[in-house]
N, C-alpha and C positions, 0 to 999 in steps of 0.2 A: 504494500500500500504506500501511496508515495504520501512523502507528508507536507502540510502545510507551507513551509518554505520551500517547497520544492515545485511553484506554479512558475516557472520560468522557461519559456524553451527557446532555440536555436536553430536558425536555417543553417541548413550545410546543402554542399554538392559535392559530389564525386567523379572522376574519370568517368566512372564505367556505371555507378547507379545511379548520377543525375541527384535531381533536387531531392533532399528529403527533413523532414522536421524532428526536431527528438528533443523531451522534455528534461529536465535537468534534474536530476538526484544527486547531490552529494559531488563525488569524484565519475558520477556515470552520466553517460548518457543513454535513453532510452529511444530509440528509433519508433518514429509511429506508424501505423500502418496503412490508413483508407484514403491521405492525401496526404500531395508533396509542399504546403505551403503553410503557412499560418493563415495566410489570407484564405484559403479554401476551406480551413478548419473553422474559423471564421463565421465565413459566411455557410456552412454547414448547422453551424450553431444557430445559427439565425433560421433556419431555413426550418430544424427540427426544434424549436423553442428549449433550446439546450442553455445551461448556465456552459461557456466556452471551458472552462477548469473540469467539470465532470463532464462533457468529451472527450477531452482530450487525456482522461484518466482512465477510460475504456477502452484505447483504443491503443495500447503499446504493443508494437510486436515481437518482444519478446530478443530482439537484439541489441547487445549492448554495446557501447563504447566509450574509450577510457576517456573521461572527457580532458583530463590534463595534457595526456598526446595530442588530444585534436585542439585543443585550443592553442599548446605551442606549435600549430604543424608543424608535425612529426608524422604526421600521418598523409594517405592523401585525401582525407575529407578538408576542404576549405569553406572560408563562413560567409554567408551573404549576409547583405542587410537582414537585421534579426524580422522585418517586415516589410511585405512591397507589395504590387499589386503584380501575381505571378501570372496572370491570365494578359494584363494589358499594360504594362507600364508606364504609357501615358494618359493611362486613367487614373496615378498615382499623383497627388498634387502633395507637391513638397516646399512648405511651408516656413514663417517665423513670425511666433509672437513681435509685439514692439515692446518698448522700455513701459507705455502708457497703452489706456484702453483705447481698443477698437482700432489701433495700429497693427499692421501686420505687412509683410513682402514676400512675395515669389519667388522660390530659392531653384524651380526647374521640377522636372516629372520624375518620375520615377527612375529613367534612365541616369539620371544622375548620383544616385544609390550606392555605396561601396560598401564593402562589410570589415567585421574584424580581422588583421594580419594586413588588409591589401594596400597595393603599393599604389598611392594615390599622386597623380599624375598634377605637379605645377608650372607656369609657365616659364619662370624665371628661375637662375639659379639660387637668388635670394628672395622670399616675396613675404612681405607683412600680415600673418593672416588674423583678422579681428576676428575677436572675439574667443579665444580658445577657450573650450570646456562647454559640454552644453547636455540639454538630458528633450529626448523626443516623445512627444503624445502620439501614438495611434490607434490608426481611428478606421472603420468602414461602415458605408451608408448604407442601410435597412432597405430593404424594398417600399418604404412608405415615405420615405426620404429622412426619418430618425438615425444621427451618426450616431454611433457604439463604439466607446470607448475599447479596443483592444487590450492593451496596456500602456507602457513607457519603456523607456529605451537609451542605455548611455546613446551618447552622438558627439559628433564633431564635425561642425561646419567649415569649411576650408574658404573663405570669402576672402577676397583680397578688397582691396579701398577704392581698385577699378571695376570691380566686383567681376575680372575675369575668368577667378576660378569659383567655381561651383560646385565643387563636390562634397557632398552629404554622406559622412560616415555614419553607419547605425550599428548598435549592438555590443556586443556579442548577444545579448539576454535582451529577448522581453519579457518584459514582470506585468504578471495577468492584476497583481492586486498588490501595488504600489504601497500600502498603509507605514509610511516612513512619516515619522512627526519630522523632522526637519531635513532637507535636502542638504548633505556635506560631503565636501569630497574634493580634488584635484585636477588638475591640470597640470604634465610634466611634457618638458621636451627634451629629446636625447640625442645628443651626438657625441658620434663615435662613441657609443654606450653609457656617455654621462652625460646625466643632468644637466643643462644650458640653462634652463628656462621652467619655474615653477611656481604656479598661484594657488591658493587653498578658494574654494569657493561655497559660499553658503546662504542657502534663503533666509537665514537669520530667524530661526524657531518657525518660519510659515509652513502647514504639513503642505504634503503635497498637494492630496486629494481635494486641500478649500483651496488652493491657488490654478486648480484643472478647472473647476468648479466656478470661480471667477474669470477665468479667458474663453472659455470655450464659446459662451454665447456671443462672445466679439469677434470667433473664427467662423463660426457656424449662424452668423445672421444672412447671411445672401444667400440668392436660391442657389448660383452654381456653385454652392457646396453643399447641395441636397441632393444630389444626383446618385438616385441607386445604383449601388455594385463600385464605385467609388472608393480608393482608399487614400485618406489623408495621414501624411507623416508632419507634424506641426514642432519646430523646434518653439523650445516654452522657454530656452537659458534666461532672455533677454528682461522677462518678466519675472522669473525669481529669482537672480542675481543681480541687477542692477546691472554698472558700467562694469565691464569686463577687460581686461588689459590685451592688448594685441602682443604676438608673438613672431619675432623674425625667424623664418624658416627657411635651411638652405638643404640644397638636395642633399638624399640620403637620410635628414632628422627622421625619426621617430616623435608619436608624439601619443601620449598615453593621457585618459581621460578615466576616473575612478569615481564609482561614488558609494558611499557606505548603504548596506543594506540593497543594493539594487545590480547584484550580480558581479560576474569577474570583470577587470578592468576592459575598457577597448582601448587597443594599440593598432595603431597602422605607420607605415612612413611614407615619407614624399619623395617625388620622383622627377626631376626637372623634365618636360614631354611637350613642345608646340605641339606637338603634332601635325593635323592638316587645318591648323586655326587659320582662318583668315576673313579677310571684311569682301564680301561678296556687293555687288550691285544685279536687282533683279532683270530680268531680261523680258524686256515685250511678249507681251501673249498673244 
């Protein structure tokens, strides 16, 4: 029987098994069996008026894995965003609270999603990214247009000041039942395996669940965020931490985001990557 702190689970994928979901006990992880998403499980729970926790507690298949290898891959499972929308990705609206109410910005769709361990791709070999440390709300719309809280989510947002990088780290862990009296915890950056760069962060005694509770109806007041089948990933830093200190980041840092009570830390590093960036002009139709 799994217990109480253990409503947490983790998307992984594999070489050879693809997506798959597995709930967290302890040092295991338990593979689930009737879908490969959180989001499916989700909207399963919805679909069969299921509390999402006793789902997903019937549904183990009886495979294990060690979760300390898989989280330092050692293994070859690797971890997606701990939630996304796995059917349509840009049916995934990815979000951020403002400092004040009824503020909020567009951080990009779904495709913009990175998970634990991954090597997160910036433009420059040095780039200032605001705001480090953050913790994410999700969310998916009912068939009647009612959002549902899934759970919360370490994150790290990678925004620079020209706001050209955009990528949204999520996870390792989503937490189905967040009940943390005050949100505490870190923000560390690493090069060449030491410490450069480290802020303590705190809502200052606010529990989480009244500061969800107070923004949500400033996220979810417009209709197009009542669109069933829908999943919102809403970063909330900005509203329980106040001003946040920026972090100069050069390729290769590491950068590790921790918070008490809400699962193992997420670490990723950055990767200096134009890629095929560039400013396009559209062309007559």
């Amino acid at each position: 029987m799994l217990t109480e702190a253990s409503t947490r689970l983790v998307q992984l994928i594999h070489p050879r098994e693809g997506r798959r979901v597995a709930l967290v006990d302890g040092n295991r992880l338990h593979l689930l069996a009737s879908y490969r998403s959180a989001y499916s499980f989700a909207k399963a729970a919805i679909e069969l008026g299921w509390k999402l926790r006793d789902l997903l507690s019937t549904d183990l298949s009886g495979i294990l894995l060690d979760y300390e290898e898989t989280y330092r891959l050692a293994t070859p499972w690797r971890f997606l965003a701990s939630f996304d929308h796995s059917e349509e990705p840009s049916r995934c609206l990815v979000s951020a609270a403002g400092p004040t109410r009824s503020e909020w910005s567009y951080l990009g769709s779904g495709n913009s999603l990175r998970g634990h361990g991954d090597i997160v791709p910036i433009p420059e070999e040095t780039i200032e990214a605001e705001a480090m440390g953050d913790l994410a709300s999700l969310y998916i719309i009912s068939p009647d247009g009612t959002p549902r809280r899934v759970g919360v989510s370490t994150s790290n947002g990678l925004r620079g000041p020209d706001f050209r990088v955009r990528s949204n780290v999520v996870g390792p862990e989503l937490v189905l039942d967040p009940a943390v009296a005050s949100v505490e915890g870190s923000a560390t950056v690493y090069r060449n395996d030491e410490p450069v760069w480290s802020k303590p962060l705190s809502s200052d005694g606010a529990p989480l669940l009244y500061a969800l509770a107070a923004l949500e109806p400033d996220h979810f007041r417009y209709s197009d965020h009542h669109r069933p089948g829908d999943a919102h990933v809403h970063f909330i830093g900005a509203r329980l931490f106040g001003e946040r200190q920026n972090a100069k980041l050069q390729d290769g840092d590491k950068c590790e985001v921790s918070w008490e009570g809400l699962g193992r830390p997420l670490m990723h590093s950055v990767k200096m990557d134009r890629g095929d960036e560039g400013r396009l002009v559209a062309s007559p139709l």
